[in-house]
N, C-alpha and C positions, 0 to 999 in steps of 0.2 A: 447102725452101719449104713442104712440105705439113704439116713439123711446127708451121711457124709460124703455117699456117693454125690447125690445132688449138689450138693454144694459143689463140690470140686468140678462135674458139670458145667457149672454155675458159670464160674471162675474162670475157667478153660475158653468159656463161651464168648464173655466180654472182652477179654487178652485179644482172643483175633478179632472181633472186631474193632475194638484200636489198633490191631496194627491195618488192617485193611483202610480204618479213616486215616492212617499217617501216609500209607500209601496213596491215597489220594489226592494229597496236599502236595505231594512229592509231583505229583503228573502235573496238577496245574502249576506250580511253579515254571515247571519244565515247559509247556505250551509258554508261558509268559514271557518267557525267552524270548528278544530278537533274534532271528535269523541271522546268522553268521555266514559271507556265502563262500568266507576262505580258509572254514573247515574240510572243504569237501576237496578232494585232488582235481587236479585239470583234467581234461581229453589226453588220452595218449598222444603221441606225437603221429604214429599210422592212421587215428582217427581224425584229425584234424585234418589231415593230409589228405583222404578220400572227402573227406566232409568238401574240401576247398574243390579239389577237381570233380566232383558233382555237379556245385552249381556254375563251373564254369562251363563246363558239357553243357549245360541248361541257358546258358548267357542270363543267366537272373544276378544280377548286383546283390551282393549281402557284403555287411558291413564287416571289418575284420573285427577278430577279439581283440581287445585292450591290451594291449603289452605290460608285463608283469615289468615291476624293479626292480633291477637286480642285488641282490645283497650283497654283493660289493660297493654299490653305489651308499657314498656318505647319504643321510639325508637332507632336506635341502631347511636353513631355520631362517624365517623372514625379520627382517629389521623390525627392531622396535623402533616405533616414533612417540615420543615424546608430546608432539602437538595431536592434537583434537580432531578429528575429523571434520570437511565444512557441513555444515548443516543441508540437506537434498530440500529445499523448500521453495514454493513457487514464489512470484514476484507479490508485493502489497505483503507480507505479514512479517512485520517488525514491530518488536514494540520499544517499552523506554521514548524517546524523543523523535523519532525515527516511523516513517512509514512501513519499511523493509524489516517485518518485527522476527528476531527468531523466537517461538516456544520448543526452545528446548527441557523445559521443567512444565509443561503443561500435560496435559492427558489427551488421549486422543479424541474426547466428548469435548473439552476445551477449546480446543483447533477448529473441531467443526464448529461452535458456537461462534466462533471466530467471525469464522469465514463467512457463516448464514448472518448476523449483523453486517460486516461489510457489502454483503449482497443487497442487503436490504436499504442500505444507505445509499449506497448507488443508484438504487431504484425510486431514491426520495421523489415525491410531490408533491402537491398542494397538500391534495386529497388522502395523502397518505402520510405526511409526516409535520402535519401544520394543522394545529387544533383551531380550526376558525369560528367555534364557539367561545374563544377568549375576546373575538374581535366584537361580536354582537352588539355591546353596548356602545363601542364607538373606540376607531384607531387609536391606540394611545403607545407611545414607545419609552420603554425605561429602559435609562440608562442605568447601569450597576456604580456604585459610588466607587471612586478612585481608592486603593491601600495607600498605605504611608511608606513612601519612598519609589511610587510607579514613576517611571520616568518614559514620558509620553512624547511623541516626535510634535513640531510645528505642522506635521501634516494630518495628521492623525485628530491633532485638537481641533482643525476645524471641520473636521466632519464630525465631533461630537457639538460643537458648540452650535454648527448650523441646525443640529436636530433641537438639543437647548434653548436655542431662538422659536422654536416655531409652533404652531398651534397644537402640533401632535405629542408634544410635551407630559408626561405626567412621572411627578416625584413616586406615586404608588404604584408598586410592581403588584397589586390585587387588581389595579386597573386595564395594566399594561396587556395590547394583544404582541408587541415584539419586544423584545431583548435585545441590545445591544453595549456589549461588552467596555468595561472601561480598559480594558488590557489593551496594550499598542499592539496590532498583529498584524501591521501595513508590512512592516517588513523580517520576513523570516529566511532570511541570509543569514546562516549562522558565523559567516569572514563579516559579516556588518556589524559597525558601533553600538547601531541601532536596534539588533537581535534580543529579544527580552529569552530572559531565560525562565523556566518550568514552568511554563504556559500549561500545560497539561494538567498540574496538578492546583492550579489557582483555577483552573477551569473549574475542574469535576470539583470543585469544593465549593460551587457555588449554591445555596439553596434552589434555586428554581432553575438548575441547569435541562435537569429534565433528560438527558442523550444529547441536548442540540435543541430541543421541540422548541418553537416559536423564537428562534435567535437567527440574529443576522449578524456574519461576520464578515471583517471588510479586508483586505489583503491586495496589495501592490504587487512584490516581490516574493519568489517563493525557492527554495533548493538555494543551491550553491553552486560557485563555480568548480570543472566547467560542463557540471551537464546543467545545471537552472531543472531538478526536476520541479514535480508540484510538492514537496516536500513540504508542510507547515509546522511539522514537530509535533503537533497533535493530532488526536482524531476529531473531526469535525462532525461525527453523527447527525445528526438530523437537521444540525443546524443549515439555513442557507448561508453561500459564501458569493459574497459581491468580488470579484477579484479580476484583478490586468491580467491581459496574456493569460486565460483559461486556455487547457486544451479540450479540444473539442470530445478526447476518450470517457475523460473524468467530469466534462461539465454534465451539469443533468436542467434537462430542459425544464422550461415551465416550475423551475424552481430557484436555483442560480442566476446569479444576476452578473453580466458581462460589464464590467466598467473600463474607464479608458485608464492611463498611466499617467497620472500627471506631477508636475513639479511640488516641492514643497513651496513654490515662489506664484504657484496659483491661489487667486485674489479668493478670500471667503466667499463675497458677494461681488455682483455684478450689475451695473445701469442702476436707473434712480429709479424709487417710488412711482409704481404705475407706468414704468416703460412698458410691460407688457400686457398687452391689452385681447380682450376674447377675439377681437375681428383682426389682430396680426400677429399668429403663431404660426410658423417660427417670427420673430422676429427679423426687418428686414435687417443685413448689414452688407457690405462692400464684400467680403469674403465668406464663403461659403464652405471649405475646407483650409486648414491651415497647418502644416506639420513641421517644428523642424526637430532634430535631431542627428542621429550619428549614423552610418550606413555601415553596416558592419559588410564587409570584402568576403567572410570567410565564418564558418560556425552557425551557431543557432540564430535562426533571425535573418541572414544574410540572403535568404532566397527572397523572404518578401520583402524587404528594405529596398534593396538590387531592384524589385521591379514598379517603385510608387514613381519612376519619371516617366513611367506611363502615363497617367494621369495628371501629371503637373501642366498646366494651360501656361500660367504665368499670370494669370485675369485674378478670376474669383477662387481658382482652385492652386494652393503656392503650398509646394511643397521640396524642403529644403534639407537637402541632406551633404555632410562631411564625411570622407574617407578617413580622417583623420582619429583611426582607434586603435589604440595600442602603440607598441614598439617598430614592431614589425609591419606596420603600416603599406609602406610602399611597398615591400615585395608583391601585394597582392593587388596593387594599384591598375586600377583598367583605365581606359582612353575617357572614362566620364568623371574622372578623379577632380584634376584639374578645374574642371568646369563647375563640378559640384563644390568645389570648396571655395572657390572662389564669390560663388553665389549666396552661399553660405556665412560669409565674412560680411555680406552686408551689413 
């Protein structure tokens, strides 16, 4: 009898304490609850009412309560749109062909990796993105061999052929301390004839592209009308970029190379065998500057163009420019219009 008591004890004993641990599952649920705060009733309407004339008694500024809405008032349901939101991204991160790259499918450790390579490209130098342990045994430049079907401008061939000619020459890229590209990349106007397309990905498929490391890329033209950014379609990495009309934000010193814009109707070679001698550099000649071209009246270019009859003597320094650009030409036409074009007819 007395075992049965205990047992039933027993029994009685563990019942409450499960219901005491249900109970307590019950409480923290309840704690895990958000706060609701429009469970609770408002202030009466007499307490609000002293509450306000206190602190006006007081002149202390307190901000009013929120005004409730009314339930009569429908609710308000916002348009759906259809389109995409634009992308919130700063300027420089575009990808595909394009400088202005969106990563919308990328992660946000991606973006930064991004960003930290473009920082670091910007910041190219000799010293930091030019292995000049490739040069030690002696300058040598390879060219990359042309694909089957490159279609390369007249301007572009001879600045591969003058390298071609010269003593710095070697067929072995084991040799070579530069790189230089057989892809046409003078001109990257995508409205041009001349625009090659998926430069990017003939790039990065180069064996010894390396990011850029010991490559010299050569560029005329860059963007499109009508802002002409520095747009080339691809990322240039570590390569140096010889290129016309650099801006002065994107160029990077002591590593880029500033060239001039010249015709595709400029001569490969110039003067004969042994014209230029160690005791007369420069070489002497009648003209010491020579410019001519278009004077743009209006847009990009037009401030410095406008001011080269500063310097024009008419002697050694001839410099010769036409108003004559575009349509609409003459609306913009100034008092030196005239004169310049005429000069220029010579």
């Amino acid at each position: 009898m007395q075992a049965k008591k205990r047992y039933l004890l027993v029994s009685v004993g563990a019942g409450l304490l499960f219901l005491v641990y249900l109970w307590g599952l019950q409480i923290g649920e309840f704690q895990q609850q958000p706060y609701q705060y429009q469970q609770f009733p408002q202030y009466p309407q007499y307490h609000q009412q002293e509450y306000q004339n206190y602190h006006q008694s007081q002149e202390v500024y307190q901000p009013q309560p929120v005004p409730q809405r009314s339930p009569s008032r429908p609710p308000r349901h916002w348009q759906e749109s259809t389109q995409p939101l634009e992308p919130y991204l700063e300027g420089g991160e575009q990808e595909e062909d394009s400088p202005q790259l969106h990563h919308q499918h990328t992660s946000p450790r991606e973006r930064r990796a991004i960003r930290d390579n473009i920082f670091k490209n910007k910041r190219c130098r000799m010293e930091t993105c030019f292995d000049s342990a490739r040069c030690q045994p002696g300058f040598r430049v390879y060219i990359y061999p042309p694909q089957r079907g490159d279609e390369i401008s007249e301007t572009y061939r001879k600045i591969l052929t003058s390298i071609e000619e010269s003593r710095f020459h070697t067929t072995d890229p084991t040799r070579a301390c530069l790189f230089v590209l057989a892809v046409d990349t003078l001109d990257r106007d995508q409205l041009s004839a001349q625009y090659v397309q998926n430069v990017r990905l003939r790039i990065q498929s180069l064996p010894t592209w390396n990011d850029g490391r010991n490559h010299l890329i050569f560029n005329l033209y860059s963007g499109t009308w009508p802002d002409y950014t520095e747009d080339l379609g691809f990322e240039v990495g570590q390569a140096m970029l010889a290129k016309a009309s650099a801006d002065v934000v994107n160029f990077r010193p002591n590593f880029d190379i500033s060239i001039p814009l010249f015709s595709k109707d400029h001569p490969l070679k110039g003067g004969g065998i042994g014209y230029l001698t160690l005791n007369d550099a420069p070489p002497y000649r009648k003209y010491l500057l020579v410019f001519k071209g278009k004077r743009y009246l209006t847009g990009i270019g037009s401030e410095t163009r406008n001011a080269l009859y500063h310097i024009h003597n008419g002697e050694d320094v001839i410099l010769l420019t036409t108003c004559k650009h575009g349509k609409d030409w003459e609306k913009h036409k100034d008092s030196r219009c005239s004169r310049d074009n005429e000069e220029y007819s010579k």
